[in-house]
Biopython code that builds the backbone (N, CA, C, O; Angstrom):
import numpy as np
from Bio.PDB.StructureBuilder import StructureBuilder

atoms = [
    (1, "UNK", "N", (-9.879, 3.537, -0.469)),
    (1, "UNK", "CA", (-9.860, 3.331, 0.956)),
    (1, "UNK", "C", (-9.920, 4.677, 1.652)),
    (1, "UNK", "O", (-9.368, 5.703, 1.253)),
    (2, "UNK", "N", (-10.774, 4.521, 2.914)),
    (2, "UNK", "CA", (-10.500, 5.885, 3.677)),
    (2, "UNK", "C", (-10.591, 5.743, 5.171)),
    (2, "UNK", "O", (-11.512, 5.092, 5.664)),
    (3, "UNK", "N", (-9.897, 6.183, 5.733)),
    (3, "UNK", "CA", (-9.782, 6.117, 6.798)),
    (3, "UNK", "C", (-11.161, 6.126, 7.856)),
    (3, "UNK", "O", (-12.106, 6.500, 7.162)),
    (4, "UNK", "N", (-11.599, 5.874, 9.174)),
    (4, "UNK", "CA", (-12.828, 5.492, 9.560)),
    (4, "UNK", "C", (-12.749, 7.021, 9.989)),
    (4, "UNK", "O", (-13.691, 7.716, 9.607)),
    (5, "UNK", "N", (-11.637, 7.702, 10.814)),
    (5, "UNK", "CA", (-11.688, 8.849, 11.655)),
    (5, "UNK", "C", (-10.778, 9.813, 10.404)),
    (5, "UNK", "O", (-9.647, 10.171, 10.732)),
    (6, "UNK", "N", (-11.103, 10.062, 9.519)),
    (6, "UNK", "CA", (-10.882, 10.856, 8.288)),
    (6, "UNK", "C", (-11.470, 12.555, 8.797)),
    (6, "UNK", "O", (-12.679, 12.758, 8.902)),
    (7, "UNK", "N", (-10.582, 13.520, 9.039)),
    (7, "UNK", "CA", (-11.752, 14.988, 9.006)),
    (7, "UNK", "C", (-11.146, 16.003, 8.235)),
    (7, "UNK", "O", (-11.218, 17.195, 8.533)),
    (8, "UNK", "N", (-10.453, 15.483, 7.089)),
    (8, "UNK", "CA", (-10.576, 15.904, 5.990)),
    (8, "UNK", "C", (-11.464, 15.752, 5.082)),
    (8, "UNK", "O", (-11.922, 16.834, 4.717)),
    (9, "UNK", "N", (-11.980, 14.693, 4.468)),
    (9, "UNK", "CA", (-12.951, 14.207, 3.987)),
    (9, "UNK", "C", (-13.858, 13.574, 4.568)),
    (9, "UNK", "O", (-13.734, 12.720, 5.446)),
    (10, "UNK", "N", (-15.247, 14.174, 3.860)),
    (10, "UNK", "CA", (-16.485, 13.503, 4.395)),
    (10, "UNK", "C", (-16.793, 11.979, 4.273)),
    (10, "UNK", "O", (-16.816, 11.387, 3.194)),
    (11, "UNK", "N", (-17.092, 11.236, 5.835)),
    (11, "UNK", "CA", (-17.579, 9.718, 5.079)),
    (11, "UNK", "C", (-18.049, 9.134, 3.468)),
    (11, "UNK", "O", (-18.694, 9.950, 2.810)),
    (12, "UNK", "N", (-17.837, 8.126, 2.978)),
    (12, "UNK", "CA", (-18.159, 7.738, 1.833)),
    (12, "UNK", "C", (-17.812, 8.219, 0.604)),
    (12, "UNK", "O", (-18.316, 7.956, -0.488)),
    (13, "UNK", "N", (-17.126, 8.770, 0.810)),
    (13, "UNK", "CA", (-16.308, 9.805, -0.288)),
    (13, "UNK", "C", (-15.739, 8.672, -1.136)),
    (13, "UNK", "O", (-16.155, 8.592, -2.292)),
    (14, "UNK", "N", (-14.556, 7.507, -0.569)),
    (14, "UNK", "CA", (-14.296, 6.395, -1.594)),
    (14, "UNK", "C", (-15.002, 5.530, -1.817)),
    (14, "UNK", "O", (-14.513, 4.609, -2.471)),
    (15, "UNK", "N", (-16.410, 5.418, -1.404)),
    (15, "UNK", "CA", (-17.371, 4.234, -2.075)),
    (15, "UNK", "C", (-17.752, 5.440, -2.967)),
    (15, "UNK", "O", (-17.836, 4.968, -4.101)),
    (16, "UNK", "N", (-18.038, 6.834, -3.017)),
    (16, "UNK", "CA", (-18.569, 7.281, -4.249)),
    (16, "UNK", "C", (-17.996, 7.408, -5.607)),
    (16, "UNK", "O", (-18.637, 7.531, -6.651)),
    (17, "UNK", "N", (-16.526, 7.356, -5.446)),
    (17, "UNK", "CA", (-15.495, 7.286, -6.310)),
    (17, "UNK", "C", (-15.551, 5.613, -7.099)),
    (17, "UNK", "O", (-15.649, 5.444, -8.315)),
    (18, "UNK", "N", (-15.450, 4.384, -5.952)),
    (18, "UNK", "CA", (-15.650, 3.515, -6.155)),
    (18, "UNK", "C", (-16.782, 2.885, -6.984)),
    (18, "UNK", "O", (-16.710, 1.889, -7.703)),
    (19, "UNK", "N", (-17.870, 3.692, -6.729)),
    (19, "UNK", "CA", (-19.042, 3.472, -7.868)),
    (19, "UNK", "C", (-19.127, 3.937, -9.034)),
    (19, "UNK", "O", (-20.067, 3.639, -9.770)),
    (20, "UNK", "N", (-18.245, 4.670, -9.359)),
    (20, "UNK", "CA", (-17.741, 5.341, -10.489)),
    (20, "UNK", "C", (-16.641, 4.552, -11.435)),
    (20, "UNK", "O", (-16.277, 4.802, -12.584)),
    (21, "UNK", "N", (-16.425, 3.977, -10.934)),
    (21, "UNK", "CA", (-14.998, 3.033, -11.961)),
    (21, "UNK", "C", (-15.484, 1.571, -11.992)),
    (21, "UNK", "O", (-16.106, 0.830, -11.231)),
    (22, "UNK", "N", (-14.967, 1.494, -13.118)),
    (22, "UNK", "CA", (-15.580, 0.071, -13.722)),
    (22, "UNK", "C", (-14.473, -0.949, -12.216)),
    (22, "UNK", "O", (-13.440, -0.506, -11.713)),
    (23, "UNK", "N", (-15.136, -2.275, -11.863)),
    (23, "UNK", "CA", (-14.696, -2.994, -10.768)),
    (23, "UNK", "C", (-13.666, -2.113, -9.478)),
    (23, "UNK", "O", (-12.638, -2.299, -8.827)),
    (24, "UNK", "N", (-14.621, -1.202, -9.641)),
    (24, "UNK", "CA", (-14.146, 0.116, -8.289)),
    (24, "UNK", "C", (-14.613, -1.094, -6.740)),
    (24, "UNK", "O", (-15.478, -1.961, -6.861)),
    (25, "UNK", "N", (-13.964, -0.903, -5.649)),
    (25, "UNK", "CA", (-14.176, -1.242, -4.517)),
    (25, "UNK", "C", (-13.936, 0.049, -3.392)),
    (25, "UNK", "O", (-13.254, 1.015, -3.734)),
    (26, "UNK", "N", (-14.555, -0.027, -2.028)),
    (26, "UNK", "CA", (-13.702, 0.889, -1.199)),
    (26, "UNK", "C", (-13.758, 0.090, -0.129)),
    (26, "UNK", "O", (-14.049, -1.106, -0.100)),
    (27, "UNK", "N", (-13.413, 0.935, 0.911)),
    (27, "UNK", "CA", (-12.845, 0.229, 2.240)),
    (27, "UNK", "C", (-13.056, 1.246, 3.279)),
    (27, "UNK", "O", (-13.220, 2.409, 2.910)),
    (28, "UNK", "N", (-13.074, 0.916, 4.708)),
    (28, "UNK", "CA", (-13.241, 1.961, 5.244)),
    (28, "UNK", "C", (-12.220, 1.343, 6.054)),
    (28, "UNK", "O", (-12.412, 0.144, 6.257)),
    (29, "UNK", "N", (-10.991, 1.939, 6.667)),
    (29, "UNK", "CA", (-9.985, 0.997, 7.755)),
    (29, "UNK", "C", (-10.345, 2.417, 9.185)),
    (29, "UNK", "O", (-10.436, 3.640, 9.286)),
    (30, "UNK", "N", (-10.437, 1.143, 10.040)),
    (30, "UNK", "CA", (-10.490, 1.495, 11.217)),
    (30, "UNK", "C", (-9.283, 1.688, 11.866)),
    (30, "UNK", "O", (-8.286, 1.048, 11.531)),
    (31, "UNK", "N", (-9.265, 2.673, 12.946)),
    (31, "UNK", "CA", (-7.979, 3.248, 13.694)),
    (31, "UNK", "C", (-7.269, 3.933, 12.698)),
    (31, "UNK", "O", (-6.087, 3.616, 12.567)),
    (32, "UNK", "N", (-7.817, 4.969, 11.827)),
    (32, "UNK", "CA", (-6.996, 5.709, 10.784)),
    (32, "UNK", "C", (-7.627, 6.463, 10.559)),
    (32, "UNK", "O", (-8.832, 6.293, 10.742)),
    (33, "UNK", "N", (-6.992, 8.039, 9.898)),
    (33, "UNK", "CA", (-7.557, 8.942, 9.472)),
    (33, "UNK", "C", (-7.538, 9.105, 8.326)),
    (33, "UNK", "O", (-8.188, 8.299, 7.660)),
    (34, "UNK", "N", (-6.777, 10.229, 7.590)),
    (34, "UNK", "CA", (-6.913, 10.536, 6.683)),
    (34, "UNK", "C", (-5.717, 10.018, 5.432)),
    (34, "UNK", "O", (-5.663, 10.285, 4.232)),
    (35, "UNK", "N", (-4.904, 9.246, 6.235)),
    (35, "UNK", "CA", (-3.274, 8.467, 5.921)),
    (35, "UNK", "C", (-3.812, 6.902, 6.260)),
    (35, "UNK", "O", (-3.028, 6.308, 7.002)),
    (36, "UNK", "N", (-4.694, 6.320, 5.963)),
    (36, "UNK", "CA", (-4.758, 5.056, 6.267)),
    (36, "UNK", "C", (-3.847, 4.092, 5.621)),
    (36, "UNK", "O", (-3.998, 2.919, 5.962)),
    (37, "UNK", "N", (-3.045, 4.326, 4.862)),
    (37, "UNK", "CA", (-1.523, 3.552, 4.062)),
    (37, "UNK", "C", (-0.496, 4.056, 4.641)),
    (37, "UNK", "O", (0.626, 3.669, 4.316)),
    (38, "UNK", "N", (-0.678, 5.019, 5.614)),
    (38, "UNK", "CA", (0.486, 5.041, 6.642)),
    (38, "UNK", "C", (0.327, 4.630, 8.176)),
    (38, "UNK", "O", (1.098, 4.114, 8.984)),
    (39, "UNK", "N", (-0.955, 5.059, 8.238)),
    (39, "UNK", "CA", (-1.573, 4.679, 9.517)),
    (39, "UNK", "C", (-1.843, 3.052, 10.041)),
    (39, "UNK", "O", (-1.860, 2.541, 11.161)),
    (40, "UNK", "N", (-1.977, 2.691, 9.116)),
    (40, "UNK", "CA", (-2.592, 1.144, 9.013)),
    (40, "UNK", "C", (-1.985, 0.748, 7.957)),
    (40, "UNK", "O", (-2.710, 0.776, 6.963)),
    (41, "UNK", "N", (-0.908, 0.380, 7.777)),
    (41, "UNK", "CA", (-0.165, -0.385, 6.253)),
    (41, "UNK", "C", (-0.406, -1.869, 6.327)),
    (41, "UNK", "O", (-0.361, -2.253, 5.158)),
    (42, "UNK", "N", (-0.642, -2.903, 7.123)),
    (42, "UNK", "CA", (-1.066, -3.766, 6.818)),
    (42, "UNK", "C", (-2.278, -4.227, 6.513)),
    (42, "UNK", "O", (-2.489, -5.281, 5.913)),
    (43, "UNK", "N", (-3.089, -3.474, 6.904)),
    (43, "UNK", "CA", (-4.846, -3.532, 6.755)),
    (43, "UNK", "C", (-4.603, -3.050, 4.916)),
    (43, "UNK", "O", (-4.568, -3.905, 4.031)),
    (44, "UNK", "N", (-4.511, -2.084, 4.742)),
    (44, "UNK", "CA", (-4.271, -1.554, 3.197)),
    (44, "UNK", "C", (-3.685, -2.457, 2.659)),
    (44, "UNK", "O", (-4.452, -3.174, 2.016)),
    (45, "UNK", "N", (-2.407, -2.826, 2.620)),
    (45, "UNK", "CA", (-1.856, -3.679, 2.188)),
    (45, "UNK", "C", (-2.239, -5.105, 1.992)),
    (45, "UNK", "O", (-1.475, -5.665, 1.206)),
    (46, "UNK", "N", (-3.159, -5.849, 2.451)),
    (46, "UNK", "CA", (-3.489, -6.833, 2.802)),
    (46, "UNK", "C", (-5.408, -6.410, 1.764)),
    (46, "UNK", "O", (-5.917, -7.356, 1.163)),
    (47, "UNK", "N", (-5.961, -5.360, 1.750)),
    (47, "UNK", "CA", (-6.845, -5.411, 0.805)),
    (47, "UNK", "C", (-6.693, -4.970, -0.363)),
    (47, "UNK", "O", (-7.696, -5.092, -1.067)),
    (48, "UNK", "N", (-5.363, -4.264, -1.074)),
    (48, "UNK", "CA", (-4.696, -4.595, -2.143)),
    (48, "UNK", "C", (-4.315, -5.488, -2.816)),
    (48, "UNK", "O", (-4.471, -5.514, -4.037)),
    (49, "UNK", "N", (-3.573, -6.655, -1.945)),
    (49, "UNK", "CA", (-3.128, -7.689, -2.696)),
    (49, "UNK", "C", (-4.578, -8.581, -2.679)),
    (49, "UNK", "O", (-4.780, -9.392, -3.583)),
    (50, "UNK", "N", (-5.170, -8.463, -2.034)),
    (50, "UNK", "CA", (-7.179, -8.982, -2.482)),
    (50, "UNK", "C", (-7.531, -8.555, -3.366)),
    (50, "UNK", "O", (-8.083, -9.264, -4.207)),
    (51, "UNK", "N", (-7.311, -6.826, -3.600)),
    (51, "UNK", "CA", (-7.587, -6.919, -5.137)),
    (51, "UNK", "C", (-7.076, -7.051, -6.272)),
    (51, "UNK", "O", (-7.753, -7.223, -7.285)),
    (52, "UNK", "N", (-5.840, -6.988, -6.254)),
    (52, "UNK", "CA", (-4.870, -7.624, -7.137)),
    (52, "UNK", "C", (-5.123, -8.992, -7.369)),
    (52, "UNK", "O", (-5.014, -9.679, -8.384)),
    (53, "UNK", "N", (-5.339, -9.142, -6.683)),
    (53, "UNK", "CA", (-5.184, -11.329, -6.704)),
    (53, "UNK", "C", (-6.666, -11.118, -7.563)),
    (53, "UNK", "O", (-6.425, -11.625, -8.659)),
    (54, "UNK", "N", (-7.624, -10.774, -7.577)),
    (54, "UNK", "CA", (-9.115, -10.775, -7.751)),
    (54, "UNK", "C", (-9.140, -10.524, -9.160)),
    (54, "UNK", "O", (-9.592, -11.431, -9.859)),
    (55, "UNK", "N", (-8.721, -9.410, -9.753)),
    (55, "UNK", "CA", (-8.457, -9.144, -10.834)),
    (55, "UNK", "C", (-7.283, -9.831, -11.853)),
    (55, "UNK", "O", (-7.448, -9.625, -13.055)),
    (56, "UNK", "N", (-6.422, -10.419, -11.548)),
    (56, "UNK", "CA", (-5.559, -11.511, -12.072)),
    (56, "UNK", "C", (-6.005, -12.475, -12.693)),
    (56, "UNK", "O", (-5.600, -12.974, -13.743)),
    (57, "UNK", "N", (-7.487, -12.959, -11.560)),
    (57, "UNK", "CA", (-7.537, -14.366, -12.396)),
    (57, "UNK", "C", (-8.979, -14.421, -13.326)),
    (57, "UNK", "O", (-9.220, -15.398, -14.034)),
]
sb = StructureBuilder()
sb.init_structure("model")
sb.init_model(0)
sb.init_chain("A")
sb.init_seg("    ")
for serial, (resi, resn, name, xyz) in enumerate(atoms, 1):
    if name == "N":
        sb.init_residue(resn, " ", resi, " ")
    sb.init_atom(name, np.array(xyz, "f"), 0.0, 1.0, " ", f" {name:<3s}", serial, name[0])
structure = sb.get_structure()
Protein backbone atom coordinates (compact mmCIF):
# COMPACT_ATOMS: atom_id res chain seq x y z
CA UNK A 1 0.00 0.00 0.00
CA UNK A 2 1.05 3.60 -0.54
CA UNK A 3 -0.20 6.47 0.17
CA UNK A 4 -1.88 8.69 -2.92
CA UNK A 5 0.09 12.07 -1.63
CA UNK A 6 3.38 9.98 -0.71
CA UNK A 7 6.76 12.52 -1.39
CA UNK A 8 8.90 10.24 -0.15
CA UNK A 9 8.41 7.72 -2.59
CA UNK A 10 7.76 7.81 -6.16
CA UNK A 11 4.14 6.71 -7.43
CA UNK A 12 3.89 2.93 -8.09
CA UNK A 13 6.61 1.96 -6.12
CA UNK A 14 4.09 -0.80 -4.27
CA UNK A 15 2.53 -2.16 -7.44
CA UNK A 16 6.28 -2.68 -8.48
CA UNK A 17 7.09 -4.56 -5.39
CA UNK A 18 3.68 -6.15 -5.73
CA UNK A 19 4.58 -7.64 -9.11
CA UNK A 20 7.38 -9.13 -7.70
CA UNK A 21 5.88 -11.54 -5.06
CA UNK A 22 4.08 -14.45 -5.77
CA UNK A 23 -0.04 -13.24 -5.05
CA UNK A 24 1.57 -9.62 -4.37
CA UNK A 25 -1.36 -6.89 -4.49
CA UNK A 26 -1.01 -2.97 -3.94
CA UNK A 27 -3.21 -0.23 -3.14
CA UNK A 28 -3.02 3.24 -3.47
CA UNK A 29 -5.18 4.98 -0.28
CA UNK A 30 -6.30 8.29 -0.79
CA UNK A 31 -5.99 11.26 1.79
CA UNK A 32 -2.51 9.78 2.91
CA UNK A 33 0.98 10.10 2.51
CA UNK A 34 3.65 8.34 3.25
CA UNK A 35 1.99 6.66 6.79
CA UNK A 36 -1.13 5.43 5.14
CA UNK A 37 -1.60 2.73 8.32
CA UNK A 38 -1.55 5.67 10.38
CA UNK A 39 -3.10 8.10 8.28
CA UNK A 40 -5.96 6.05 7.10
CA UNK A 41 -6.16 2.86 9.47
CA UNK A 42 -9.38 1.83 8.41
CA UNK A 43 -8.98 1.94 4.64
CA UNK A 44 -5.62 -0.33 5.33
CA UNK A 45 -7.15 -2.24 7.65
CA UNK A 46 -10.16 -3.11 5.87
CA UNK A 47 -7.83 -4.18 2.60
CA UNK A 48 -5.86 -6.46 4.80
CA UNK A 49 -8.42 -8.39 6.22
CA UNK A 50 -9.49 -8.73 2.11
CA UNK A 51 -6.42 -10.14 1.82
CA UNK A 52 -6.26 -12.28 4.52
CA UNK A 53 -9.73 -13.59 4.02
CA UNK A 54 -8.58 -14.20 0.13
CA UNK A 55 -5.75 -16.21 0.89
CA UNK A 56 -7.42 -18.44 3.68
CA UNK A 57 -9.72 -20.00 1.57
Amino acid sequence: MEGAGDKLLPPGWAAEIAGQTRHGRSAVIDRAGHCPQLEQPQAVNELLLDFFEGIAQ
